[in-house]
N, C-alpha and C positions, 0 to 999 in steps of 0.2 A: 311564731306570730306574736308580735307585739302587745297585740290588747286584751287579747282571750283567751282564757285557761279554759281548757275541753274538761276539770277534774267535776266527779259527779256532785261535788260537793255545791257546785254553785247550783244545784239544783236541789240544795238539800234547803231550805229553809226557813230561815227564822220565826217562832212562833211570836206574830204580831197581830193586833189588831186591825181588823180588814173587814169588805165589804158586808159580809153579811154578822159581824160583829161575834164572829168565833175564830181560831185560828185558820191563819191565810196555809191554804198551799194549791198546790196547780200541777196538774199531770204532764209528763214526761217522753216523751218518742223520740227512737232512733230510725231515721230512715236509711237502708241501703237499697239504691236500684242502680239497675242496668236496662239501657233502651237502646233499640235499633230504631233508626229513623229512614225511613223511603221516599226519598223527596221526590220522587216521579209521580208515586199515587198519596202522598202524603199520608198513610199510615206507619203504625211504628208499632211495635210488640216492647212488652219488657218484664221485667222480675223484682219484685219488692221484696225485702226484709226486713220487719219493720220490731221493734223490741218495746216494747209498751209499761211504764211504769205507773202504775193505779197509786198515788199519794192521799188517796182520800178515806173516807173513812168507810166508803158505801162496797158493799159488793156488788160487783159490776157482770149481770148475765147476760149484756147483748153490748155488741158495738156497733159506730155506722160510719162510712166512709164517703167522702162527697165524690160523685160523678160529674163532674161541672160541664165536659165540654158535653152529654147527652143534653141540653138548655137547647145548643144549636142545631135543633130537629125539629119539621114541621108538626105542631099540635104540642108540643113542649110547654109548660108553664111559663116559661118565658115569652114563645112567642103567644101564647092567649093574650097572657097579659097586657100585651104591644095591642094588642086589637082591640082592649077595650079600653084602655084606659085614656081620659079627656085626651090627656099632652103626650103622647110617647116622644123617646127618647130621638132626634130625628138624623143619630146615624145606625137605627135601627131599623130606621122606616123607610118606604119610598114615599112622597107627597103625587099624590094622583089628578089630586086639584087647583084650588089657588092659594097664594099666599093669606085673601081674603077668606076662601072656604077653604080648608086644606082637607083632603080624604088620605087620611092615611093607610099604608099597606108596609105590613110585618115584611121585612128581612129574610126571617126564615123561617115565613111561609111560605115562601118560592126558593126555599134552599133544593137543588136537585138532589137525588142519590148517592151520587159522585162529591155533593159539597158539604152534605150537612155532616156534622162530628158525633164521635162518640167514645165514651171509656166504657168497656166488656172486661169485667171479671172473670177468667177462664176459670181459676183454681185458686183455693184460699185454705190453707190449714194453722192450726193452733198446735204449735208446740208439736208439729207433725203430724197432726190428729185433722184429718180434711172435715170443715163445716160446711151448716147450710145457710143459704145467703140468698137476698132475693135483690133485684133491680128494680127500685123505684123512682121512676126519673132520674133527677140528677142525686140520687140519696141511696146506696147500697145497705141495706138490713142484714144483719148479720147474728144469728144466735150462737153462743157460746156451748161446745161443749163444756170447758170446764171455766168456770165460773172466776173472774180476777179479783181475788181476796183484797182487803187494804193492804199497803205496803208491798205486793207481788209484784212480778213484772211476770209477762206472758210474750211468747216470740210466735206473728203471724208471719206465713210467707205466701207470696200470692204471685200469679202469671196472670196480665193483663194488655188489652189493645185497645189500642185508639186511632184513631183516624185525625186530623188537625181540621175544624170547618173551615169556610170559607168567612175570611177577616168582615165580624159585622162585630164585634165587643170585648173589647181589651183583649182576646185570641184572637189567635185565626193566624191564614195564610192566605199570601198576596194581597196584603192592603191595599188601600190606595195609591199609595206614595210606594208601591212597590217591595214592600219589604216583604219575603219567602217565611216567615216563618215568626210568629209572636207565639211564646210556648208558656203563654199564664196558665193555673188551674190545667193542667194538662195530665196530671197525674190520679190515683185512686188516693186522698188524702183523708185520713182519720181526722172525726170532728171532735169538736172540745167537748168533753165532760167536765165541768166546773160546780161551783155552790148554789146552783140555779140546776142543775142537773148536763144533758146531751144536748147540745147545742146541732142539732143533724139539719138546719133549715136549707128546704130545697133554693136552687140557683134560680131566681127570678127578675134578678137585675140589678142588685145592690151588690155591696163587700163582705167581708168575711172575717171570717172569726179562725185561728188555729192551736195547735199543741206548740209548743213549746220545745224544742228539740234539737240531735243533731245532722243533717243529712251528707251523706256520698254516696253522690251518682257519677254514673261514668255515661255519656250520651255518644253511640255509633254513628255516624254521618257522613256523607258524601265529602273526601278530603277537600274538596273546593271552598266548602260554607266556612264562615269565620261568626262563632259565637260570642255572644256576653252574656255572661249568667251569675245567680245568684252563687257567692263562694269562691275560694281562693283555686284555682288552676295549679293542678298535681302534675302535668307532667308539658310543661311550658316550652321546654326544650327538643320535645318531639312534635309539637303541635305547630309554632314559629306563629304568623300572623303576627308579630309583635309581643308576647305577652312573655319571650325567653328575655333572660337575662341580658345582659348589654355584654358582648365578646363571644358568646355562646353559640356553637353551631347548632343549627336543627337538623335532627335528622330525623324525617317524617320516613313512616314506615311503608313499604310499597304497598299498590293495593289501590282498592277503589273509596277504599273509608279511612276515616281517623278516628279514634275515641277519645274523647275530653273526658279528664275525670276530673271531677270537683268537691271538696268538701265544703261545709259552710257549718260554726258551729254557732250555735243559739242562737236560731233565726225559727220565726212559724211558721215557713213558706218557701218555697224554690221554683225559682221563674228564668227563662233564657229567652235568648231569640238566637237567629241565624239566617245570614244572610249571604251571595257569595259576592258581593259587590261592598260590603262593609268598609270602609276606613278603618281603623282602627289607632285612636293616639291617645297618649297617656301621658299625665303629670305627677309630679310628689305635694301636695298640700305642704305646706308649714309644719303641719302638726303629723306629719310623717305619711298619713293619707295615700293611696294610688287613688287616682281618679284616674277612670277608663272612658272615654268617648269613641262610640261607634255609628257611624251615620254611612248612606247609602257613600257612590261614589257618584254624587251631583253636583257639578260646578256651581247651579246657583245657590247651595245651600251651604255649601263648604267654605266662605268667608265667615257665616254666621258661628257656623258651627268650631271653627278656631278663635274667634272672639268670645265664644262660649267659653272657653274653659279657665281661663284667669278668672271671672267671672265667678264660676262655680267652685274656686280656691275660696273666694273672698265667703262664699253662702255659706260654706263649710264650717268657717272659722268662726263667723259670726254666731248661728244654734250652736260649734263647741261654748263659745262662748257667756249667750246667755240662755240654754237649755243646760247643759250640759256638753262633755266630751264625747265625739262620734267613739265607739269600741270597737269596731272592724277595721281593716286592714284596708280593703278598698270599696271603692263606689263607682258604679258605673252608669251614665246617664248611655240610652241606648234608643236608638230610631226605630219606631217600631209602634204598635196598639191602635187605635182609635182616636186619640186625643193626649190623655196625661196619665199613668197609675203608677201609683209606687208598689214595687215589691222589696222583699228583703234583699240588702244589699246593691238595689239599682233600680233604676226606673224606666218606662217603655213610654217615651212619648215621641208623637208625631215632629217630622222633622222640617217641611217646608214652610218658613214660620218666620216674620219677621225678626228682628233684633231681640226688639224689646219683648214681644212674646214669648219666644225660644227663652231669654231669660227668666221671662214670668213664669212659665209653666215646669223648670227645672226649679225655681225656688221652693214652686208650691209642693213638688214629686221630692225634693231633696229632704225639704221641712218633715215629711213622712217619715223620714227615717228614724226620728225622733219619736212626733205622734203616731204610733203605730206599730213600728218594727221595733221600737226600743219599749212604748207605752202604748203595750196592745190591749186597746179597749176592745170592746165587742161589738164592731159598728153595727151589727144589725139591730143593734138594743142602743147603742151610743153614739150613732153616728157623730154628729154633732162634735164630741168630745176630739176627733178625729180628723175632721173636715175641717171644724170652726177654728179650733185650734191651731193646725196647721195654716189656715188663712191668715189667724193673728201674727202668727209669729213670719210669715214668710213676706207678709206686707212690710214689717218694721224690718226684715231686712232689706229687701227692695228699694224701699226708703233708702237707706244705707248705705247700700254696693252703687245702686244706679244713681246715687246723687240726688234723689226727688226732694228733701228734705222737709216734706209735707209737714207741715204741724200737728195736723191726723192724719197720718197714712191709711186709716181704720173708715175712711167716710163712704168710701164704696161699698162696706160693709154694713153700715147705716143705713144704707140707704135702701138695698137686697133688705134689711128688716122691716122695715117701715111701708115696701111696697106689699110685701105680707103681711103684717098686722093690716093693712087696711083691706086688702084684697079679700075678704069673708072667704076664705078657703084654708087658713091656718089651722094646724094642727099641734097640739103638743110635743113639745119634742121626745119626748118619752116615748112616741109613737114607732113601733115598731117600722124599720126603715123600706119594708114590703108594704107599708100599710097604707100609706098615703094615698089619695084621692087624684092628685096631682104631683107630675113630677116639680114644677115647681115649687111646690107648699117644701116638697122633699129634699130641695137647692137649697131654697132659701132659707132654710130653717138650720139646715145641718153645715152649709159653710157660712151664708150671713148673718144669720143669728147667734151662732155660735162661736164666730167669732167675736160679736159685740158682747157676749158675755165677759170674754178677758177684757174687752176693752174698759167694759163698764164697772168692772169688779174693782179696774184700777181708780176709778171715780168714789167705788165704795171704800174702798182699800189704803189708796194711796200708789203711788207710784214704784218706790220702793219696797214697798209689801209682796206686790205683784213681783217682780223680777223673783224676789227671794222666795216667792210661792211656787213659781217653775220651777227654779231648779232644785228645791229641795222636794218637789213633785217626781223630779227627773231621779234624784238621790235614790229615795225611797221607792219608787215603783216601779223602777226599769228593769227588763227580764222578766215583767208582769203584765197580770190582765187589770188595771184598775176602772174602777166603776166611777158613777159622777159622786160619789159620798166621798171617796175617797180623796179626791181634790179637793170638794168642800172642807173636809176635816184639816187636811193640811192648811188652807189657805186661813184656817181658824185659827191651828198652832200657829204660824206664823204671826198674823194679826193680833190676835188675843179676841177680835171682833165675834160677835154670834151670827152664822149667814147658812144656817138653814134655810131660813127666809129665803132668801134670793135664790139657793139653788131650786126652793120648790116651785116659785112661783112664775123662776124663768125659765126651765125646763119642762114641768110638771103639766103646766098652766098655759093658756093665752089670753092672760091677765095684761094687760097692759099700762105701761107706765104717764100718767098725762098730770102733769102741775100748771099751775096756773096763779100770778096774779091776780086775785079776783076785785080789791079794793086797796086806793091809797086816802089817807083820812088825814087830815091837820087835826093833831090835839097840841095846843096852845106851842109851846116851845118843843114838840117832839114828831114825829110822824106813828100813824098805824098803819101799817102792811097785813092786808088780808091775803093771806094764801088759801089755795083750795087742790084739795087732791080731788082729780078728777076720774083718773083710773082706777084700778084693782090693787095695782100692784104696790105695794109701798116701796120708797128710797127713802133715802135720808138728803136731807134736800139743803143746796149753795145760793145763796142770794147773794149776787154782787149789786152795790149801790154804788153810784158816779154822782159826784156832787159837781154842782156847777164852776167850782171853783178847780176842778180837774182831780182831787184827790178822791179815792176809790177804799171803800170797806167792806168786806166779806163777811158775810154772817152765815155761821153756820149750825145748822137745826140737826142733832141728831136725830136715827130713826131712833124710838126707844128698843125694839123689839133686837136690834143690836148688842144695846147694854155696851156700847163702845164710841167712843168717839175717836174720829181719822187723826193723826195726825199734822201739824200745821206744814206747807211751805208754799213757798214761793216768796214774794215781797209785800204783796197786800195784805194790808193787817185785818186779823182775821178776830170775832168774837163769836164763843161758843154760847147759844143762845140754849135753853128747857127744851128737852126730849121733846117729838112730836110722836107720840101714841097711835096706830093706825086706824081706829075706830074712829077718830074724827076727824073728819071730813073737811075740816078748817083749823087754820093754826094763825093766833096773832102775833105778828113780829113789829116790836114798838123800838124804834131808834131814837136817840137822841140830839135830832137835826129836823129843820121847819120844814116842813114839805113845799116849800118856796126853792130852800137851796137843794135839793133834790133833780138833778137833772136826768138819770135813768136809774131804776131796777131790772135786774136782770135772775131769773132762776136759770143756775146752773149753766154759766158762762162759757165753759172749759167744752159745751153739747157733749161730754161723755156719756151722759145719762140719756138713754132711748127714748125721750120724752116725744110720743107721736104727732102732738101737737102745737108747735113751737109759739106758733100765732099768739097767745096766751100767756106767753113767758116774759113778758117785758111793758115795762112800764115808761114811756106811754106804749101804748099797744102797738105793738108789731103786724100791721095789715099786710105783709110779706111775707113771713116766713111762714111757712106750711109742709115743710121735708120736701118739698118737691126737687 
C-alpha cells in the first residue's frame, strides 16, 4: 500500500499541546469481524474481535458500544424526536397535510416487525472472562470485570445480530432509487473515550464521533450482490465484478455465497453497500488514487454517472492540493443512502440526480474525507467544524472543476447565515448537535455558518494566511480528534493575529456582526467619517472610499483586541488608520480629501465580513441592499 504504514507507531504520539492544554493522546481499536448476510429476510449474524488500547491516563471500569441501527424502532428516541420536533427531517416523515399546514408522521413509527432494525449483543467477554452488559437503546453498557489500566490494551470478543431496517436514514434497505443494501452504522461499534471523558451519545439524528483504529472484516453474501466498501479488497481475484487485476482470472468459489474480506487501516468507521445490479467502473487519479464508482444499472442515470468520474479526478487533486494529500489507496463514490454521507474511504449518496448535483453532492461527500475521516472532529459537539468546513472548501472547488468562476463562490453560504441571524431561532453553535429547537437553526448553523467562518476569517486573516492555516491544520492534526481551539491556535501561529475573539463570539455566541456609516462631516479641506458598530460582535473594519475623479483609497481600522494588523494586497492603496477598541460604539475616520470630491464610502467592500445589515454600509445610503 502506497500511503499507509499499519506500524503501531503511528499511533504512538507525540507529546504536544492540545485541546484541553495537557498532553494530546487518543485511544486505539482493532477491529476483527466476520458477518453473514441473508438478503431474503435481511438479517445477518457475526463475530467481533475487537483489541482495545487505553492511551489515557484514567482507569477505565465500564465501556459502551453504540447500537445505531436499534434508532430504527417504533418509540426509539429517534423516532420520538421526529414527532415532536417543529421541522423534522422530511425523508423521515410522511406530510399528512398541506404544504401550507403540514402534519407530520414518523417514518418509524409505522415501521412493521418485519422492517424495523436492530443490533442484539448475544455474548461479550474480556480477555475470555464473559461480562455483564445491558441494552439501552441505541447505547450498550457494559461493566468491566477487569478494570483497563493507562497504557493496557484489553481484547473483547463478542457474538452479535442485526437485522438491516427498512431504508428511512443514511441505512437501510431498499431505498428508493432501489438500492438492496446501505450497511452505515451497522455494526456494535466502541464509543470514544477522550479528554472530555465517554462520548456514549444515543443515535438521535445527527453524526458521530469514533476510535481510531484498524478494521478486517470479511462480509458472507449472496455470490450475485456486488459491494463497495470502506478498505482495500483482499481477495479480488476470487470475487471478479471488476475489482481483480487486469489479465487475471477469477475463480469464484462454488456455492450460494462469496466472502469479501477487507482491511482498512486508520480509518474510525466501516461502511459498505451491496447491490446485485451495481456497475461497477474504476479509474487511477493523477496522484495514483483508485477511484471506485458503483451505481445501479439505469440507463437514465448512467451518462451522468460516466461524466462523473473525470470530474471526481479533478476534486481529488484539488483538497490534495489545498488541504493536503489524500493517504488511502482508494475512494469510492457509491449509489446508495438517503441523500449524501461520507464514510471512511467512500461515500453513499443517492444516484438519480442531475449533472450538476451528482457533482455537487460528491464534492461536498468527497471534501469529508478531509474534514472528518482525516480531521475527526466530534460533530456532536462540533458540528460545524465538519459541515461548514467541508462546504467551504468544496464550494471553492466547484468554482474550479465546474468553471463557475464566482468571485464568491461562498454567497450561498451568506446567505443560509443571514437567513438565521434574522430568523429569532439561532442557536450557538457550541450547541450540542441533538439540541437544537429546529432542524434548520441546526443546517444553517453547522454547514452556513460555518462555513462563513473560513470565509470571514479570510477577511480577518488575509487570503494567504488562510490557505497556509489549512494545510498546516491538515499537517498537524490529521489522524486526530481536533477541537475548534485547536484551529484557532493554529490560525494564530500562522497569522501572528490574537482571534480568540472571533472564535468565541462566532461559535460561542449569536452576537452579531452590523457596521454602519453613521455620519459624513466637511471639516474645511478634509472629511469626518462617523462609523458606528451596531452589533455585539466586533471585526476589524475596511472602509473603501471612491473619489469623483475615479481614484479609490482603503482605510483600514484595526480591531485592537487583535493586537495585529492584516496584511496589505491587492492594488488599492491602502492606510492603516488608530486601533478601534470594542467598548466604543463609535470610531472617527478623518481623510484628507473635501467631502465635495468624495463620491462613495463603502464599509467592507470585498462583503466578506457577515455584516447583517448592509443597508448602512455605504455612503450615500444604500436604500437596496438588505442581504435579501
Amino acid at each position: 500500500m502506497k500511503k499507509i504504514l499499519l506500524s503501531i507507531s503511528l499511533f504512538t504520539f507525540a507529546f504536544i499541546n492540545a485541546q484541553n492544554n495537557t498532553n494530546y493522546w487518543q485511544q486505539h481499536v482493532d477491529y476483527s469481524m466476520e458477518v453473514e448476510m441473508d438478503v431474503e429476510n435481511y438479517q445477518y449474524s457475526g463475530t467481533q474481535q475487537l483489541e482495545y488500547t487505553n492511551n489515557s491516563a484514567d482507569t477505565l471500569s465500564e465501556v459502551f458500544y453504540h447500537l445505531y441501527f436499534n434508532a430504527f424502532q417504533p418509540g426509539s428516541e429517534m423516532d420520538i424526536r421526529l414527532q415532536n420536533i417543529a421541522d423534522p427531517d422530511s425523508r423521515m416523515t410522511n406530510n399528512l397535510g398541506t404544504r401550507e399546514n403540514p402534519q407530520y408522521e414518523s417514518r418509524i413509527s409505522k415501521l412493521q416487525p418485519d422492517e424495523i432494525g436492530y443490533l442484539r449483543v448475544k455474548s461479550l467477554t474480556q480477555n475470555g472472562n464473559s461480562l455483564q452488559f445491558e441494552e439501552v437503546g441505541t447505547v450498550l453498557e457494559v461493566k468491566l470485570e477487569e478494570p483497563i489500566l493507562p497504557g493496557e490494551k484489553t481484547s473483547f470478543e463478542m457474538e452479535f445480530q442485526g437485522r438491516v431496517p427498512l431504508q428511512i436514514r443514511r441505512s437501510g434497505r431498499n431505498s428508493a432509487e432501489g438500492v438492496a443494501l446501505s450497511m452505515s452504522q451497522w455494526y456494535p461499534k466502541l464509543a470514544e473515550y477522550d479528554f472530555e471523558g465517554w462520548h456514549a451519545d444515543p443515535y438521535i439524528g445527527r453524526e458521530f464521533h469514533g476510535v481510531w483504529g484498524n478494521y478486517d472484516v470479511k462480509i458472507t453474501i449472496d455470490k450475485d450482490y456486488i459491494l463497495g466498501s470502506t478498505g482495500y479488497l483482499q481477495n479480488a481475484d476470487e470475487i471478479g465484478y471488476g475489482y481483480e487485476e487486469e489479465g487475471t482470472t477469477v475463480n469464484r468459489k462454488r456455492g450460494k455465497t462469496l466472502t469479501w474480506h477487507f482491511v482498512a487501516p486508520k480509518v474510525h468507521d466501516f461502511t459498505w453497500a451491496a447491490d446485485p445490479e451495481y456497475i461497477h467502473d474504476k479509474i487511477t487519479a493523477k496522484d495514483g488514487t483508485v477511484l471506485h464508482f458503483l451505481y445501479k444499472n439505469n440507463p437514465e442515470i448512467k451518462e451522468n454517472w460516466k461524466n462523473l468520474q473525470p470530474k471526481s479526478e479533478e476534486l481529488l487533486l484539488f483538497f490534495n492540493e489545498h488541504i493536503g494529500p489524500y493517504p488511502w489507496d482508494q475512494y469510492s463514490v457509491v449509489q446508495g443512502g438517503d441523500g449524501g454521507m461520507e464514510y471512511a474511504m467512500l461515500t453513499l449518496i443517492t444516484g438519480e440526480r442531475s449533472f450538476g448535483s451528482l457533482a455537487g453532492v460528491t464534492a461536498h461527500e468527497m471534501a469529508h474525507a478531509w474534514f472528518q475521516h482525516l480531521l475527526a472532529t466530534n460533530e456532536a459537539k462540533n458540528e460545524w467544524m465538519d459541515e461548514g468546513f467541508t462546504s467551504y472548501i468544496s464550494d471553492e472547488a466547484m468554482n474550479e472543476v465546474m468553471n463557475t468562476n464566482e468571485e464568491n463562490p461562498h454567497t450561498g453560504s451568506y446567505r443560509g447565515y443571514f437567513q438565521l441571524a434574522k430568523s429569532g431561532v439561532e442557536q450557538p453553535q457550541s450547541s450540542h448537535a441533538d439540541r437544537y429547537n429546529f432542524n434548520f437553526a441546526y443546517g444553517a448553523a453547522a454547514y452556513s455558518k460555518g462555513a462563513v467562518f473560513l470565509a470571514q476569517l479570510e477577511y480577518i486573516i488575509g487570503e494567504e494566511n488562510l490557505q497556509k492555516t489549512l494545510k498546516r491544520y491538515y499537517d498537524e492534526w490529521k489522524f486526530k480528534h481536533p477541537t475548534p481551539n485547536d484551529f484557532i491556535r493554529i490560525a494564530e501561529k500562522v497569522s501572528g493575529a490574537e482571534l480568540d475573539w472571533y472564535l468565541t463570539d462566532w461559535t460561542r455566541t449569536t452576537n452579531t456582526i452590523d457596521y454602519a456609516v453613521e455620519a459624513v462631516e466637511a471639516e474645511g479641506d478634509s472629511t469626518k467619517i462617523t462609523l458606528k458598530r451596531n452589533g455585539a460582535m466586533p471585526m476589524p473594519v475596511e472602509v473603501s472610499v471612491t473619489y469623483k475623479d475615479g481614484n479609490q483609497e482603503l482605510f483600514y481600522i484595526p480591531l485592537q483586541m487583535m493586537r495585529w494588523e492584516k496584511p496589505a494586497s491587492g492594488e488599492t492603496s491602502r492606510t492603516v488608520k488608530d486601533d478601534w477598541a470594542w467598548s466604543y460604539p463609535t470610531y472617527e475616520l478623518k481623510i484628507d480629501a473635501e467631502k465635495s470630491q468624495i463620491s462613495t464610502i463603502v464599509v467592507d467592500e470585498s462583503q466578506l465580513m457577515a455584516d447583517i445589515d448592509r443597508s448602512n454600509n455605504q455612503y450615500p445610503s444604500n436604500q437596496e441592499g438588505d442581504n435579501q
